[in-house]
Structure formats: structure tokens, C-alpha cells
N, C-alpha and C positions, 0 to 999 in steps of 0.2 A: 489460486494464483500459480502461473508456472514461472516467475522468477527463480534464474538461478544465479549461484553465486560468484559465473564465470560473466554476467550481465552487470553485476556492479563493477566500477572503475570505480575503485577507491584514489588512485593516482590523480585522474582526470578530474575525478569529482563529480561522476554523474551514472546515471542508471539507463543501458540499452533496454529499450520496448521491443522487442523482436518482432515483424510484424506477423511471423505464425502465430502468435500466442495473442495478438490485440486485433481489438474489433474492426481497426480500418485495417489491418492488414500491412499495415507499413512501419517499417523501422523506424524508433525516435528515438533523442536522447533527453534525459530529464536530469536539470543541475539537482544535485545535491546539498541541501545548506549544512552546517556544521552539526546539528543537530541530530538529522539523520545521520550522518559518518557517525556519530557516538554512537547512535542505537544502533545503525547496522552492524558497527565492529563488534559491539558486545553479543548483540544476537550472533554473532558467528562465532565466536569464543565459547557461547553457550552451548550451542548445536553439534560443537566436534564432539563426535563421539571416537575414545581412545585413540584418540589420533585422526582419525578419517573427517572429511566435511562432508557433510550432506549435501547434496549436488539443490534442489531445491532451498530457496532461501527461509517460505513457509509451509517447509512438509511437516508431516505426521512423523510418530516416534521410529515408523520402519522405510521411510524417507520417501513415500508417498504425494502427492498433491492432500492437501485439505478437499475436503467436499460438505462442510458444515461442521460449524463450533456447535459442540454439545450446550458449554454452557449459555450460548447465545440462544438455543432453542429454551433450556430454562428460563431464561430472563423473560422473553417474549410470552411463554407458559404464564409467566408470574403477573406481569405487567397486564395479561389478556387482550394480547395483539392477537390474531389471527393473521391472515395472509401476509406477512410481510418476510421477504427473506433473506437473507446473508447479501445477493445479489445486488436488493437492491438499492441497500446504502452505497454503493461506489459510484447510484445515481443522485441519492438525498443526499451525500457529505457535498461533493461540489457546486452544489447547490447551494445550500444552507452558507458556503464559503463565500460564494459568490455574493449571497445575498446580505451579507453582513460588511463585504468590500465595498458594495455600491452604499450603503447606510453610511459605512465609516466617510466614503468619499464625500458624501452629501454634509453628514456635519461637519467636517473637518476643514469642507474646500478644496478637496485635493482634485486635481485633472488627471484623465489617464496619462501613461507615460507613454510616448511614440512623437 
């Protein structure tokens, strides 16, 4: 992920998509619910090192981009997944999000909003 921590608007309450770093290529913004604000503030409280911030929001300890979680390759090892990889849960989570909104909507009765 190349979020950085000049992309969050804690004030505004939302998160710039830069369109170099995203797949269409185009700038967005994504509200923030209160939820994330608690986690983002403390992740950065965490991540000051002696004073300085990490310009990336999920880098590595020498303020790098991530390129795979170690222990997610364990788990998958443990588990005996083969092919599957860090990539491409950012396509199964909204997915699987999606698919439990259309359930909830169905027994619930709910309509979309628009």
C-alpha cells in the first residue's frame, strides 16, 4: 500500500485515493467512520519514531512500502493454502462484504439507499 499520512484528512474525515497509486488511476475520497479515526490516530502515534513520522501510513520498520506479511505466509503454510496471496484478499474482502449486505438486506427488508 502506498498510503501516506499526508492522504489522510483527519479534519475532513476522509482518505485521498491518489490516482497514481490506484487501479483506475483516478483521484477519490473515502469518508472515514469514527472507528477508523481511532485506529488511524493510534497507528500513527505508534509508528513516530523519536519524533519523526513515517511518511508511509503501512511501511516497514525502515519506512519502506510492505511487499508481503511474513506471518500471513505462515498462516497460509499452516492452513495448506497454496496459490493464494496477500493481493488478493483486497478482491475476496469486498466481496465476501458485499455478499453478506445483500443477505442482511434480504432478511431484514431493507432497500438500497438512493
Amino acid at each position: 500500500m502506498q498510503l501516506t499520512w499526508p492522504d489522510i484528512d483527519f479534519e475532513r474525515e476522509r482518505i485521498r485515493v491518489r490516482g497514481s497509486t490506484s487501479k483506475g488511476e483516478r483521484t477519490r475520497y473515502v469518508d472515514m467512520c469514527q472507528e477508523v479515526i481511532d485506529l488511524l490516530t493510534g497507528w500513527k502515534k505508534q509508528t513516530c519514531r523519536d519524533g519523526v513520522q513515517l511518511i508511509l501510513v503501512f511501511g516497514n520498520e525502515a519506512g519502506e512500502a510492505r511487499r508481503e506479511v511474513v506471518q500471513y505466509r505462515d498462516v497460509l503454510r499452516e492452513a495448506q493454502i497454496d496459490d493464494f496471496t496477500w493481493h488478493e484478499l483486497r478482491h475476496y474482502v469486498p466481496f465476501r462484504l458485499c455478499l453478506v449486505t445483500s443477505i442482511a438486506r434480504i432478511l431484514w427488508g431493507m432497500s438500497d439507499a438512493g
